[in-house]
Structures are given as C-alpha cells and as structure tokens.
C-alpha positions, -999 to 999 in steps of 0.1 A, spaced: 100 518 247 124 494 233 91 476 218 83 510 196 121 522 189 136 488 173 108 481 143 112 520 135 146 516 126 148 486 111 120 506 92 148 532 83 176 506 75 156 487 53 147 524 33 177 532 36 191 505 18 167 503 -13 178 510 -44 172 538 -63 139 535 -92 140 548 -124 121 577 -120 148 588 -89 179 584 -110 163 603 -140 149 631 -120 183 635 -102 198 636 -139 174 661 -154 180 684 -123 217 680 -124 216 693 -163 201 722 -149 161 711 -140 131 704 -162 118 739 -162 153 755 -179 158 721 -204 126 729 -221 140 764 -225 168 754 -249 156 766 -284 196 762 -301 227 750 -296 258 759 -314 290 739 -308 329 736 -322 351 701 -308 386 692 -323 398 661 -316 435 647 -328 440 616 -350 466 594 -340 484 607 -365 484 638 -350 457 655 -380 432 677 -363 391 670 -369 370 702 -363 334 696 -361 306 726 -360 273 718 -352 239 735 -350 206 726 -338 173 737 -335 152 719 -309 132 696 -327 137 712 -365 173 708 -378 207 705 -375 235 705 -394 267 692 -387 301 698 -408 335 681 -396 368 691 -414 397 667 -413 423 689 -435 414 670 -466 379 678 -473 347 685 -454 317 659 -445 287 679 -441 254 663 -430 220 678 -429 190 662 -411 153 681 -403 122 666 -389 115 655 -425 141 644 -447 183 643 -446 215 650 -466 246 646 -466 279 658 -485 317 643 -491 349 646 -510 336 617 -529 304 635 -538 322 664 -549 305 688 -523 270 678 -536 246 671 -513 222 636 -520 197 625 -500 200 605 -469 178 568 -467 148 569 -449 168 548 -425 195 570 -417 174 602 -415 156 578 -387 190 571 -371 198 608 -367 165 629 -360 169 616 -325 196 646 -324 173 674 -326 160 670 -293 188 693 -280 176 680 -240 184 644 -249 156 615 -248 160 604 -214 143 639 -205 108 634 -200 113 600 -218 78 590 -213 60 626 -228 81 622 -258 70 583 -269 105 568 -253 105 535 -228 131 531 -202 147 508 -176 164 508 -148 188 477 -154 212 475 -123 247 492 -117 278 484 -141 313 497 -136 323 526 -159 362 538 -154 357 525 -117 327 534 -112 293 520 -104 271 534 -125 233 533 -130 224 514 -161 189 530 -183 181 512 -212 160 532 -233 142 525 -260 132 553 -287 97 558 -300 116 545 -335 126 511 -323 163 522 -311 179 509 -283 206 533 -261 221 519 -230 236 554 -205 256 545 -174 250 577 -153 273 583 -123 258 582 -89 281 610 -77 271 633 -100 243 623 -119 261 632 -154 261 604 -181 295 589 -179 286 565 -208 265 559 -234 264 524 -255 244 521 -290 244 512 -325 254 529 -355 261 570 -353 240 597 -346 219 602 -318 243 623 -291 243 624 -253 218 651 -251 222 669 -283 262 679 -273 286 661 -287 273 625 -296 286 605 -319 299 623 -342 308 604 -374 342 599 -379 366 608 -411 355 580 -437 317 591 -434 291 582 -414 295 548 -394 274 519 -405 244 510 -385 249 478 -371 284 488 -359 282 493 -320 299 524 -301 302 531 -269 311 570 -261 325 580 -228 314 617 -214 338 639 -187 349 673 -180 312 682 -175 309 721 -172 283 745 -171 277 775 -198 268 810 -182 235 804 -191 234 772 -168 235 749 -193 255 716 -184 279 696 -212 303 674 -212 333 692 -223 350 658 -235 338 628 -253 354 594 -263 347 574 -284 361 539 -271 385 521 -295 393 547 -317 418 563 -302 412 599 -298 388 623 -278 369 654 -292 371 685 -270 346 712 -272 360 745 -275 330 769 -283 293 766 -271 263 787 -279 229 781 -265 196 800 -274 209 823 -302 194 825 -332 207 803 -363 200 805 -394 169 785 -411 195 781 -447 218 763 -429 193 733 -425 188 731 -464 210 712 -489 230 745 -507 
C-alpha cells in the first residue's frame, strides 16, 4: 500500500508546486475582466478621469473609443485643451500652440497609439490578433509578487504588465513613449505639455478595480509613477453609441 500511496503524492506535490504558464495566467486574466465571450462584446467605451497637479490644478480627460475604428481623446488642464484623434488609418492632434487646429500625426505616432482601439487590451487573445507574449518570472509590484508578460505587439512594441496573482488584475504596466492603455481604460494618457516623447519610459500603476453594471471590469485609478499625481475615473460608458464626427479632425 505504502508502495502505491507515496509516488502518487509526491506526484501531487511536485504539480502542485509548478508554476503557472502563460496561457494559465492570461486565461485567469481574461476571465477576471469578465471572460472571452463578454470582452469581444465591447463595441464602445466612454470615459471621464480628473487627476490633480501638484499644484493643486485639475486635468479632465474624456475619452471615446470604438473597438478597432477610433478614438478620440481631449484632456483639459484650465488653460487650454489637447485634443488627439487617431483611427485605423491616420491621426491628429490639436493644442494651445496650434491654435485649436488639428495637423496630422507621423506615421510613427499614429503607430504608437492605434494599439488603443482595441478597447479588450492586447494581452486578450494575444496570439489571434498578431501579438507575442512571455511569461518572464514574478517581480514585486507595491509588495506584491506579480506575474511578469512581456508582450510584443504585431508593430514591433514592447509592454511589460505585472498582473497580481490574487486577483488577476494588471497592477502594472511598463512601456515606452504614451499611448497604448491597460486595456483601452485609462492608459497613458498624455500629460499637460503634449504628448510624451517616444523613447521616454513610463511605468503606470492600476488599482481600485471595479466592475460597471454591465460587467465590465476597470481600474478605477491609475498612476503614473514619478509624476506625482493619479487620474481617477469618474464616468464610464460601455456599448453606447458614439458618434462617427467625433473621430474626424473638425
């Protein structure tokens, strides 16, 4: 008896104790944002943040997407409005500086940005949508260890997420340049002096997750780390209809 019982749990122990692949942590992540099935339901998202400047000025960004088409994002900082547009085609983008005219993003920052209109985020059915990830260990993230994915976008572009174990949210994401959000909620957000430059690197923490009634999950709260302020979301609409001018440079 003793013969059969012992190599069956050391069986168990040892499958037990092995880590977690890539496909695991990414399939626990998609179903804690709600599962597959309901992710490739969201058609829109509508969103308003403020976040406070250390000197105590108030940002409010709105931003609207359309899965895969457009969105358009316009932050106010009390002094003027930044207003960027970017489609599956071709970008623009507006400032004080500019005089409210919209010009034409580069071919490179249109690039940086599309990755936004995928209003699941990339690491959702990486593979089907041209993406490569890895699983690259645990790191600690505000005392936690955290998966690391290292993904690689079907344009070349390299985002690190640390998702949380406990929870299988992403409590961190590390990248270059601006652009490309969490899972098209919140992001980076460019800051008050325009959009940041792209060989800049920014690493964005994600808390307060919550979920819409809809069943939608977001993280309610985002940091950027270093610059001394967090964006709160206070308004978020999913799957209402938006409309198609707002996507075009008027």
């Amino acid at each position: 008896m003793k013969k059969t019982v012992l190599p069956f749990i050391f069986i168990l122990a040892a499958f037990a104790s092995r880590g977690q692949s890539l496909d695991e942590v990414l399939a626990k992540y998609t179903e804690a944002l709600g599962g597959k099935a309901k992710l490739a339901a969201l058609t829109s998202i509508y969103m308003e943040a403020v976040a406070v400047r250390p000197s105590g000025d108030e940002v409010v960004t709105k931003t609207w997407k359309v899965n895969n088409q457009g969105m358009r994002r316009e932050i106010n900082f009390g002094m003027g409005n930044i207003v960027s547009i970017v489609t599956d085609k071709e970008g623009w983008s507006s400032n004080p500086r500019s005089g409210g005219k919209f010009e034409p993003m580069t071919p490179e920052m249109v690039q940086m940005q599309q990755g936004e209109l995928d209003c699941a985020g990339p690491l959702v059915d990486y593979a089907a949508k041209g993406h490569k990830a890895e699983l690259a260990g645990k790191e600690d993230v505000n005392g936690v260890s955290c998966h690391v994915v290292k993904l690689t976008t079907k344009s070349g572009r390299e985002i690190t997420y640390y998702i949380d174990p406990n929870t299988y949210y992403i409590a961190r994401m590390k990248m270059k340049g601006g652009g490309m959000g969490m899972r098209g909620g919140g992001g980076n957000n460019p800051n008050a002096q325009g959009a940041p430059p792209q060989d800049r690197e920014f690493i964005t923490d994600y808390s307060d997750y919550r979920k819409t009634e809809e069943g939608y999950v977001f993280a309610w709260t985002t940091t950027i780390v270093g610059m001394g302020a967090s964006s709160n979301i206070e308004k978020v609409e999913v799957n209402k209809p938006v409309d198609p001018n707002l996507f075009k440079p008027q």
